[in-house]
C-alpha positions as CSV (number, residue, x, y, z in Angstrom):
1,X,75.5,-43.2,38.8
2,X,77.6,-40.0,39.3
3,X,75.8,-37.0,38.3
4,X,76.2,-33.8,38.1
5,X,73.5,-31.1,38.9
6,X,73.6,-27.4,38.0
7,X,75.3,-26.5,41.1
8,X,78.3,-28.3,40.0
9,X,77.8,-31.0,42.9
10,X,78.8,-34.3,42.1
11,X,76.5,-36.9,43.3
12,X,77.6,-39.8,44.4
13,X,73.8,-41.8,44.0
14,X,70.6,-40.8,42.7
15,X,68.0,-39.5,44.6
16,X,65.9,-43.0,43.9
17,X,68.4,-44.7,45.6
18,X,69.4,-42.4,48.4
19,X,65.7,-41.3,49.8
20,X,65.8,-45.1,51.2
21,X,68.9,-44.1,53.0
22,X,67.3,-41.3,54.4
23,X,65.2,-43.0,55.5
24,X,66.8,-46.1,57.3
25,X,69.3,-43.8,59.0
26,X,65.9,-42.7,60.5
27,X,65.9,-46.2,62.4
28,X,68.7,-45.4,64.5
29,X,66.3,-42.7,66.5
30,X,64.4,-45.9,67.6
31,X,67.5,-46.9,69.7
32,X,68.1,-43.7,70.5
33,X,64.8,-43.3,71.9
34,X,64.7,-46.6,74.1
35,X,68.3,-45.1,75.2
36,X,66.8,-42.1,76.6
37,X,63.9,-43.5,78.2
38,X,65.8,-45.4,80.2
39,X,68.4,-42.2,81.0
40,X,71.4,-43.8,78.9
41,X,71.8,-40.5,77.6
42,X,75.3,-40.3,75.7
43,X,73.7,-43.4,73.5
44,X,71.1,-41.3,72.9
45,X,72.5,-38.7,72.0
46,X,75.4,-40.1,69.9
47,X,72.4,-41.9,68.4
48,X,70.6,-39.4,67.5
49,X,73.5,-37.4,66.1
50,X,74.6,-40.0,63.8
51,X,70.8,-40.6,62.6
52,X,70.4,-37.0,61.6
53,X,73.9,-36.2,60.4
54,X,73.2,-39.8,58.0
55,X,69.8,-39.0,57.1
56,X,71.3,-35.0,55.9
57,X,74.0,-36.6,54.2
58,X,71.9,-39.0,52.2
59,X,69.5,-36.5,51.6
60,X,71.7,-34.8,48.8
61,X,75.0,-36.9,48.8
62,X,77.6,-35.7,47.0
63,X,81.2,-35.1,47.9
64,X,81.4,-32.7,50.3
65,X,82.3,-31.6,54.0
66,X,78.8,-33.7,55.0
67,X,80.0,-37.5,53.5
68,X,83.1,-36.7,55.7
69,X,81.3,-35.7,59.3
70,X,78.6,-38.6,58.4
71,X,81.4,-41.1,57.8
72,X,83.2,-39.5,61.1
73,X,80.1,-40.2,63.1
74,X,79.1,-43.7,61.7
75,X,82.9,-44.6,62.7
76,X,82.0,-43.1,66.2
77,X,78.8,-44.9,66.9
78,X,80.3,-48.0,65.0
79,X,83.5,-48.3,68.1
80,X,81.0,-47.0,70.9
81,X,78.7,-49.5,70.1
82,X,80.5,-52.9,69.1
83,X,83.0,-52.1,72.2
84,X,79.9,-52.4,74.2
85,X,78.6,-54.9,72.8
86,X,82.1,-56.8,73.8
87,X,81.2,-55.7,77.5
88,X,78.0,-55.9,78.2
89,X,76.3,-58.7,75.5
90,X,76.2,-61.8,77.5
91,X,72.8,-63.7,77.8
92,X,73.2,-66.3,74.8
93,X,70.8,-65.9,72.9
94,X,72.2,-62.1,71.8
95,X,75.6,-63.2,71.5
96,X,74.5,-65.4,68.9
97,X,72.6,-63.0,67.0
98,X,74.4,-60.7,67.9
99,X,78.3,-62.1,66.3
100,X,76.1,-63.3,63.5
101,X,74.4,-59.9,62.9
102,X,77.4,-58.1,63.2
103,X,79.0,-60.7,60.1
104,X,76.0,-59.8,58.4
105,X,75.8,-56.0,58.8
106,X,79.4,-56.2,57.7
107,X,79.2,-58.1,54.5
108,X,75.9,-55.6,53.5
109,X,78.6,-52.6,54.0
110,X,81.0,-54.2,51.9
111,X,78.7,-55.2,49.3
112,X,76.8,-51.9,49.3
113,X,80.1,-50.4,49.1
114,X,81.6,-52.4,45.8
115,X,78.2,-52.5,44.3
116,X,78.6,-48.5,44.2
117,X,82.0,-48.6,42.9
118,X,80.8,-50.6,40.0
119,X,77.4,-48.9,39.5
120,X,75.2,-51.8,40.3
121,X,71.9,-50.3,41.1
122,X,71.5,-52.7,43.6
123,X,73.8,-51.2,46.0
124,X,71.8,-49.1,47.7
125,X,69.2,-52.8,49.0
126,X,72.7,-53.9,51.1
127,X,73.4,-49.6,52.7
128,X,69.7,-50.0,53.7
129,X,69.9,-53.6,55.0
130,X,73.6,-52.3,57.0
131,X,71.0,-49.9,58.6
132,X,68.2,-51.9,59.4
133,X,70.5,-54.7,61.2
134,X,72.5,-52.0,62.7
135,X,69.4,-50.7,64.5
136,X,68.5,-54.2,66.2
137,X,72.3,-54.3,67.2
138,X,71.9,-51.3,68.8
139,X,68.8,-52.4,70.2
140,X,70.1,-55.3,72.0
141,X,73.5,-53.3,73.5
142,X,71.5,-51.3,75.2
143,X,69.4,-53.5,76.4
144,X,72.3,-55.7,77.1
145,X,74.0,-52.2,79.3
146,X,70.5,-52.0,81.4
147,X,70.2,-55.9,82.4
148,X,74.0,-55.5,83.6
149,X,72.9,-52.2,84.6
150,X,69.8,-53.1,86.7
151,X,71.6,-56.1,88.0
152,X,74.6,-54.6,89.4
153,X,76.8,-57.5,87.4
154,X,79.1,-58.2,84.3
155,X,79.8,-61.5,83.7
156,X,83.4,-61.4,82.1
């Protein structure tokens, strides 16, 4: 699906694909917001960076100095958030959604990723469904961080 437009960009999806993208790095300002409601503000904002630089990459992606911050953030939030997730999920009942989420989101990534390589249109289904189980992972590490938060414990 490479294509090339009459700016000589080269894309590396089409816009049918990538306005789904768009729109599931959107979900990540739904974390971001329960983040800043309850005043965990660098989630939030490291949140709400990644969302927006994702959702402007995907918005025209081609090769360019955007894939590379976007990929550079998504790496970020990716560390940040499964290291906490180490820390702070403990009630079991996340941690087993949570491992088995975390399995799943993985084996979308891959799959959207080789799908690309081999221009399988289908590709683009797994990206969005890395997203959309990203954003309930997120969800329960920070609710995870407040309950340890509120209750003054970790269990380790």
């Amino acid at each position: 699906m490479i294509k090339i437009n009459t700016t000589n960009d080269i894309y590396i999806a089409q816009w049918i694909h990538t306005k789904w993208l768009v729109l599931s790095s959107l979900f990540f300002l739904i974390p971001a917001t329960f983040a800043f409601i309850n005043n965990l503000y660098s989630h939030s904002i490291l949140l709400l960076f990644t969302s927006l630089i994702s959702a402007n990459y995907w918005r025209k992606a081609t090769y360019s100095i955007k894939k590379n911050i976007d990929l550079v953030f998504a790496k970020i939030s990716f560390i940040v958030f499964v290291s906490h997730g180490i820390i702070y999920v403990r009630t079991i009942y996340y941690v087993i959604s949570g491992y088995i989420g975390l399995l799943v989101l993985l084996y979308c990534y891959y799959l959207s990723c080789k799908l690309l390589e081999l221009n399988n249109n289908n590709w683009y289904k797994y990206h969005f469904m890395f997203h959309f189980i990203m954003t309930y992972e997120q969800m329960i590490i920070i609710d995870s961080i407040l309950y340890v938060k509120n209750n003054h414990t970790i269990f380790l």
